[in-house]
C-alpha positions, 0 to 999 in steps of 0.5 A, spaced: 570 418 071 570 415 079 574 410 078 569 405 081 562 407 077 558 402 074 555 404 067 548 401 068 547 408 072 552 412 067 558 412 072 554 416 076 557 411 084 555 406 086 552 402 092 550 395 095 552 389 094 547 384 092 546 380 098 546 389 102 540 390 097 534 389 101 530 395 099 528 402 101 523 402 107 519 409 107 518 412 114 513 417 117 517 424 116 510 429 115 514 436 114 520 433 115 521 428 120 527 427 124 531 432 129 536 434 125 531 436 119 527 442 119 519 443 115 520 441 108 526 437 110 526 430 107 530 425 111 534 420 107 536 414 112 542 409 109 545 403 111 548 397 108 541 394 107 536 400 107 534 407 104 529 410 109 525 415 107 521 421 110 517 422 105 516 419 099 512 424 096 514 432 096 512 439 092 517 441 087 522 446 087 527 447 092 528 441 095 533 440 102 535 433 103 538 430 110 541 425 109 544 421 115 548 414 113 548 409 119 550 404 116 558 400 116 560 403 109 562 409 105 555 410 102 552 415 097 546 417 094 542 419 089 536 423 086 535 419 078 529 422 072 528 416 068 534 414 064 538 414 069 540 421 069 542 425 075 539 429 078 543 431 084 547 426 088 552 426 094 557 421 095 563 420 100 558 419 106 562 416 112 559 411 116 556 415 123 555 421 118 551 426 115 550 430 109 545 435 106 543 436 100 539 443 096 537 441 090 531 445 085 527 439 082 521 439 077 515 435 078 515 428 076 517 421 077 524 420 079 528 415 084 533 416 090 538 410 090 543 410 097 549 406 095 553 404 100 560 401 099 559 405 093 558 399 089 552 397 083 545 401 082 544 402 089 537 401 094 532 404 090 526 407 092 521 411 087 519 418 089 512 422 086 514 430 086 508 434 085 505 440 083 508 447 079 513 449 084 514 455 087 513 461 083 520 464 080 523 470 084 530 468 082 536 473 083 537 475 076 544 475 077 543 468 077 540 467 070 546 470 069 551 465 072 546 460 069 547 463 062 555 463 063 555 457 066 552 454 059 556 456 055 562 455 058 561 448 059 559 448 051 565 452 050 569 446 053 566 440 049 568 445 043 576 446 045 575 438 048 574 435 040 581 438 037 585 435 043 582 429 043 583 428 035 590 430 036 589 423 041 586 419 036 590 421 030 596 418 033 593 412 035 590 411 030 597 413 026 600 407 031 604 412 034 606 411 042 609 417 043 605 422 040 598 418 044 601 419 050 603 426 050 597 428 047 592 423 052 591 427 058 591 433 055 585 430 051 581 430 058 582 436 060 574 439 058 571 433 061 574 433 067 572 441 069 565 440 067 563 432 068 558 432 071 554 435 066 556 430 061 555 424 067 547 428 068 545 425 061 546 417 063 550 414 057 556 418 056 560 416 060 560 409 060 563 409 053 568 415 054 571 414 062 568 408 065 574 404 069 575 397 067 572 395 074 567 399 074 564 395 067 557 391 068 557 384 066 557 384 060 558 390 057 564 392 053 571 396 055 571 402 051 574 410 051 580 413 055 581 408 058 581 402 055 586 405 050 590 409 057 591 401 059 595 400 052 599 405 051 602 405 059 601 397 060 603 393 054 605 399 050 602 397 044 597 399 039 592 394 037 588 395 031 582 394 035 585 400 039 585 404 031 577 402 032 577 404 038 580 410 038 574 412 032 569 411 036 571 414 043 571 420 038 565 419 035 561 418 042 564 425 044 561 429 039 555 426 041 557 429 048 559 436 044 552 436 041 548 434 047 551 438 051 548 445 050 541 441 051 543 439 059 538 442 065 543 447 069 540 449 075 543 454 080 544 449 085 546 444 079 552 448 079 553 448 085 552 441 087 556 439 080 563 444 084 561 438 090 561 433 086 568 435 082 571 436 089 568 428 090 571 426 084 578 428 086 577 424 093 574 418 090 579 417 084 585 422 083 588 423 090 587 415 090 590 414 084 586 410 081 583 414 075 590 414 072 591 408 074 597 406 068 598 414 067 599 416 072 597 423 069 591 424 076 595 431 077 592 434 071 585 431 072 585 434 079 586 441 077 581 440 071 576 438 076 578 444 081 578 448 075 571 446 073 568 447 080 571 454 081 568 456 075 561 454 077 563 457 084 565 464 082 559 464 077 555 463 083 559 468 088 555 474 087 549 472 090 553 467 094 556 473 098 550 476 099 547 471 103 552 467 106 559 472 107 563 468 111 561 462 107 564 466 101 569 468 104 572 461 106 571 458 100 575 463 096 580 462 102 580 453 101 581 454 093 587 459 094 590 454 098 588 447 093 591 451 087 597 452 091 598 446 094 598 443 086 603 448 084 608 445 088 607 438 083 609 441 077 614 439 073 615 444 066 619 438 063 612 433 064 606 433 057 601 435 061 605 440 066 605 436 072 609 431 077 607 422 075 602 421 080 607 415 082 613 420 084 608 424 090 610 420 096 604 419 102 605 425 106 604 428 100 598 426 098 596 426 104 596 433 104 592 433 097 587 429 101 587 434 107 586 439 102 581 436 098 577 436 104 577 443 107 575 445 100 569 440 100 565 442 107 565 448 105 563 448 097 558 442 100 553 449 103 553 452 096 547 450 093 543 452 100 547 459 099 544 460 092 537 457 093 536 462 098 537 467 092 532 464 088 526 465 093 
């Protein structure tokens, strides 16, 4: 999980401070707004204290949103269903920049959060979508990466639970060692399909919340909470033995969920960015792994994942947009490469402790990460062309 997430929103990022919150003011927009938007654009305006909006009700289907962040702080924003579940999101918006956003949404009542020092629930602002949407055409090679998509990400869930019984076993058995050489590889099918886990909104705050990314109140459980023991005071408690039953018990919950998820073409698509987002914010850092140091398997995990939903996407990918499938073919090369290079065969999890890659080398990991996610950030355009 995004080592910073606060679980009122399901470890989904974060957003202003208390004194930042001063609501979400709406602005005139009509068809789209600003300059940098075009008909049926929504213009998204974050600062530290403010989340404009261009219009605050829309049709249904295929939605662009333009978001431009003129605030002093990294921000993020995202398009919430009740209960907190995700709809789209976009996160790691620098101050001065712009992002955009392509996402297929029903008609409903939702909420667009912009958070900006990446921190709490975020400015909130409700939105009324409306009508049927448009009328299906979609490229039927993408029913079939939906389909595919589905089942692999079901296919996850299922080899994840033997992986985290060997985990929990050996915690249970008050067995350090064992615990330890089985934790990363317990997390591998989470990392590569996570954000279809965060879309349900209670999951991840059990399994993967951050010890700093805890609302008042709310109890520390899951990998982490049981990372932290077994790396920093390297001991099994019996409250650790509980634990580690009830982070089984709350993925099996996430296994027979999560075949029920909405997956999208463009959910597909903006999931890959979000994975790509997840590198930036808490593996390149190292604060995902933070007693570990076990970042470097969770990084290809989630590379993993968001190739497995471009390759699924490709075909109708490359037909409308070429040269965009040709550069992200290039970019996932290069990062598969660039982590090849930190492997260690004598490692559990096959891969160097984050803590022996030195700055230059993570440097290259960050630029790596970066010249992945331009590209992979225009998917979703690409595919919702093929879905008109």
């Amino acid at each position: 999980m995004r080592a910073l997430r606060s679980s009122a929103v399901a470890a989904v990022a974060a957003a202003a401070a208390v004194t930042a919150v001063a609501g979400c003011a709406a602005k005139s927009g009509g068809e789209g707004g600003g300059k940098d938007g075009g008909k049926g654009t929504i213009e998204v305006t974050a600062t530290d204290s403010a989340c404009e909006l261009s219009a605050k009700e829309f049709p249904a289907g295929h939605v662009r949103f333009a978001v431009h962040n003129k605030g002093s702080k990294v921000t993020e924003v995202y398009l919430y269903a009740p209960g907190d579940r995700i709809v789209t999101e976009r996160e790691n918006i620098g101050p001065g920049t712009s992002a955009e956003i392509t996402a297929e949404i029903k008609a409903g009542s939702y909420e667009i959060a912009c958070k900006p020092g990446m921190k709490g629930d975020g400015i909130r602002q409700q939105v009324t979508v409306t009508g049927k949407g448009a009328a299906a055409r979609q490229d039927p090679e993408l029913d079939a990466a939906v389909a595919a998509y589905r089942a692999y990400v079901q296919e996850q869930a299922d080899r994840t639970i033997p992986e985290v019984r060997k985990f929990t076993d050996a915690v249970k058995a008050g067995d350090l060692e064992a615990a330890k050489k089985s934790y990363a590889l317990s997390r591998v099918g989470w990392e590569r399909t996570e954000p279809v886990a965060e879309s349900f909104g209670d999951i991840d705050p059990k399994v993967d919340v951050r010890e700093d990314g805890l609302d008042k109140g709310q109890e520390w459980t899951g990998w982490h909470k049981l990372e932290k023991s077994l790396w920093e005071t390297e001991k099994i408690s019996e409250d650790d033995k509980k634990l580690a039953d009830r982070l089984m018990t709350d993925l099996k919950d996430w296994q027979k969920r999560v075949g029920t998820a909405e997956i999208t073409p463009t959910s597909m698509a903006n999931g890959a960015k979000e994975l790509l987002d997840e590198v930036a914010t808490g593996k390149v850092t190292g604060e995902e792994e933070r007693y570990s140091h076990t970042d470097l398997i969770d990084f290809q995990s989630n590379v993993e994942g968001a190739e497995k939903a471009y390759q699924l996407l490709k075909p109708v990918a490359a037909k409308h947009a070429p040269a965009l499938a040709k550069e992200l073919d290039k970019q996932f090369t290069a990062i598969r490469a660039q982590l090849d290079k930190h492997r260690d065969s004598a490692s559990a999890d096959g891969f160097a402790p984050y803590d022996t890659v030195g700055k230059g080398e993570r440097k290259e990991l960050s630029d790596g990460v970066n010249a992945l996610a331009e590209p992979l950030s225009k998917l979703a355009a690409a595919v919702a062309t093929g879905a008109k």
